[in-house]
C-alpha positions as CSV (number, residue, x, y, z in Angstrom):
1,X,0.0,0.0,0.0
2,X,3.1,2.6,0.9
3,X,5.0,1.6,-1.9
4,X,1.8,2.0,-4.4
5,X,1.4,5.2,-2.7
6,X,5.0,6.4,-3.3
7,X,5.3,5.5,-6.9
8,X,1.6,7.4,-7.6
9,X,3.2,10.4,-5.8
10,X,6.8,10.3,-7.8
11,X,4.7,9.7,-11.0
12,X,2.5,12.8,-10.4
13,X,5.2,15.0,-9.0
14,X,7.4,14.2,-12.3
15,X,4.2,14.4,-14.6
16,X,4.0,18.1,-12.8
17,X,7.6,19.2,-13.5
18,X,7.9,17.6,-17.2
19,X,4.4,19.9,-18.3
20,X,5.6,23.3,-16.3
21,X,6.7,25.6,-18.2
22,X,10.5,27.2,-17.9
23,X,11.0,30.5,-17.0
24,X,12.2,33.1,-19.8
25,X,15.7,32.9,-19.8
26,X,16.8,36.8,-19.2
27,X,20.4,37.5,-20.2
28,X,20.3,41.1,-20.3
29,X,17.9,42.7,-17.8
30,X,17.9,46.6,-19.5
31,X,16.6,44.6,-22.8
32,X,13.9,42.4,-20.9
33,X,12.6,46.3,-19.7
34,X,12.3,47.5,-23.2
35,X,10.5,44.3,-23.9
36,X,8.0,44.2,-21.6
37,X,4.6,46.2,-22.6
38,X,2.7,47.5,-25.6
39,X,4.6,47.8,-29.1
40,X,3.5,48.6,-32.5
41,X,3.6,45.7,-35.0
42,X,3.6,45.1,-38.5
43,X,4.0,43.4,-41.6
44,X,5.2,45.1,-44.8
45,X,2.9,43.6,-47.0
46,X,-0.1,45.1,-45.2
47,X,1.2,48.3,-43.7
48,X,4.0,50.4,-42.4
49,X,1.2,53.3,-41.8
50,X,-1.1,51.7,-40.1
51,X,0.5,49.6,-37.4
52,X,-1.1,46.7,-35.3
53,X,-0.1,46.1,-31.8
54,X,2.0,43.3,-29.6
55,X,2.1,43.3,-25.9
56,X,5.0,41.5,-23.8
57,X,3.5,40.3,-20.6
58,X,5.7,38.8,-17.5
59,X,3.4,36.1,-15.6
60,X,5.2,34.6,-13.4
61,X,8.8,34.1,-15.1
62,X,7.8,33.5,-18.0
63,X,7.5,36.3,-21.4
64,X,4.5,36.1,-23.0
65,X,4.0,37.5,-26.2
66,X,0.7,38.0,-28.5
67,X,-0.5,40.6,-31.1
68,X,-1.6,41.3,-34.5
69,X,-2.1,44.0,-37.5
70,X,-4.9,43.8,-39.8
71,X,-5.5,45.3,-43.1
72,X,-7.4,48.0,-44.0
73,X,-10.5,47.1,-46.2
74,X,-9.1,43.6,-46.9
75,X,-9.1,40.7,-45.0
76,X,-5.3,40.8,-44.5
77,X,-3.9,39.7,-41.1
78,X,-0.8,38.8,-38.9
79,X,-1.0,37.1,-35.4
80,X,1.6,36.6,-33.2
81,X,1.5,34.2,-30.5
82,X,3.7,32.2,-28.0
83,X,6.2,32.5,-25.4
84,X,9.3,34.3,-25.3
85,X,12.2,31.6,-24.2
86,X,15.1,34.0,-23.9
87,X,16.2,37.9,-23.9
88,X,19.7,39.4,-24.8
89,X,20.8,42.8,-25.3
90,X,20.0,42.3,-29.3
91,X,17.0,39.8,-29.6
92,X,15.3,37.4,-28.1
93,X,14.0,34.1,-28.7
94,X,10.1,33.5,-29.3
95,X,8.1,29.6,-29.3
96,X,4.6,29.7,-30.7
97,X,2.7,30.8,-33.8
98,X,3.2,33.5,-36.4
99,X,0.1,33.4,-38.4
100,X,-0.5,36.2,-42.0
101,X,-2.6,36.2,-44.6
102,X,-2.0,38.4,-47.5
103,X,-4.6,38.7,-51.0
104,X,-1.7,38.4,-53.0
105,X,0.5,35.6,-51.1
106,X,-0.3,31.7,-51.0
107,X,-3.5,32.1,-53.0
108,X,-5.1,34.3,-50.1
109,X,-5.4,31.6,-47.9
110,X,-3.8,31.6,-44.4
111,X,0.1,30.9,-43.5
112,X,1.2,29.6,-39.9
113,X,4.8,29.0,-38.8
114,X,5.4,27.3,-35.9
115,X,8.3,26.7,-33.1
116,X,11.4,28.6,-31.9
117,X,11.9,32.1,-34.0
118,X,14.4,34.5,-33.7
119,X,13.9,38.4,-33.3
120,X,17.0,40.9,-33.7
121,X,17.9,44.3,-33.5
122,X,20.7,45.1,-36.5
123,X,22.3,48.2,-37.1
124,X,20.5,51.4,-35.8
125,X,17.0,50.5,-36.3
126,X,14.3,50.8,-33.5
127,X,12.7,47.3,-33.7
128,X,13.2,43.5,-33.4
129,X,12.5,41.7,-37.0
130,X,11.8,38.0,-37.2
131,X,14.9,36.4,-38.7
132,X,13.1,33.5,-40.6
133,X,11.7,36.4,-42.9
134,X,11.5,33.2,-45.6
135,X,7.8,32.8,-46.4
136,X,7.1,28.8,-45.9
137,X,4.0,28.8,-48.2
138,X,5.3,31.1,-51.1
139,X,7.9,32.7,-52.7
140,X,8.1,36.0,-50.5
141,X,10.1,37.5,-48.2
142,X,8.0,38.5,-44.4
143,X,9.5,41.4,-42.6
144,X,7.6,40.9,-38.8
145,X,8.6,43.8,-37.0
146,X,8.0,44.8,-33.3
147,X,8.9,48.2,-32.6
148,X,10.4,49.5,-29.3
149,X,8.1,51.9,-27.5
């Protein structure tokens, strides 16, 4: 009966620990501030004028990060939507989903990446732009930009 007991308790405590999620892994503290919050987003094939928003919030540890831009009069979109695994002083690492749409890309219909993606700060400029700009349904190049506030 104890031992049935202790082997129900070790499998629960390890199913516990194996489905928690890790904390965002901050390696630059001044860049996880200017993270954190409301941004402006976009996506160059609907608009650099009419921006969409992404907000970074901090529960417990761990980054989240969610947002979109729509079109205007269309029925274009981009979504952003995941966890943020690690900040550094010039980008940080994001898991989850990076959903667009765009009339005149994949036939209209929708395109979703999914997994680890890499936002970075080059040069001067005053945002973070996804890395994998490579557009996995078409032949296009995606500039995902989150802009500092």
């Amino acid at each position: 009966m104890k031992r049935t007991f202790i082997i129900t308790l070790l499998v629960f405590a390890f199913s516990v620990t194996a489905f928690s999620q890790q904390k965002t892994d901050v390696n630059d503290k001044k860049a996880a501030q200017m993270l954190l919050g409301r941004h402006k987003l976009s996506l160059q094939w609907i608009s650099w004028d009419y921006l969409g928003t992404a907000n970074v919030i901090d529960r417990k540890g761990i980054y989240y990060l969610k947002g979109e831009q729509k079109g205007r009069g269309n029925t274009d979109f981009v979504k952003i939507d995941g966890l943020i695994t690690s900040v550094d002083a010039n980008e940080f690492k994001f898991d989850g989903t990076v959903e667009m749409q765009i009339s005149h890309i994949n036939g209209g219909q929708p395109c979703k990446r999914e997994g680890e993606m890499t936002f970075r700060i080059t040069g001067k400029r005053k945002y973070w732009r996804m890395q994998e700009m490579d557009n996995p349904c078409d032949q296009a190049t995606d500039y995902v930009d989150i802009y500092f506030r």
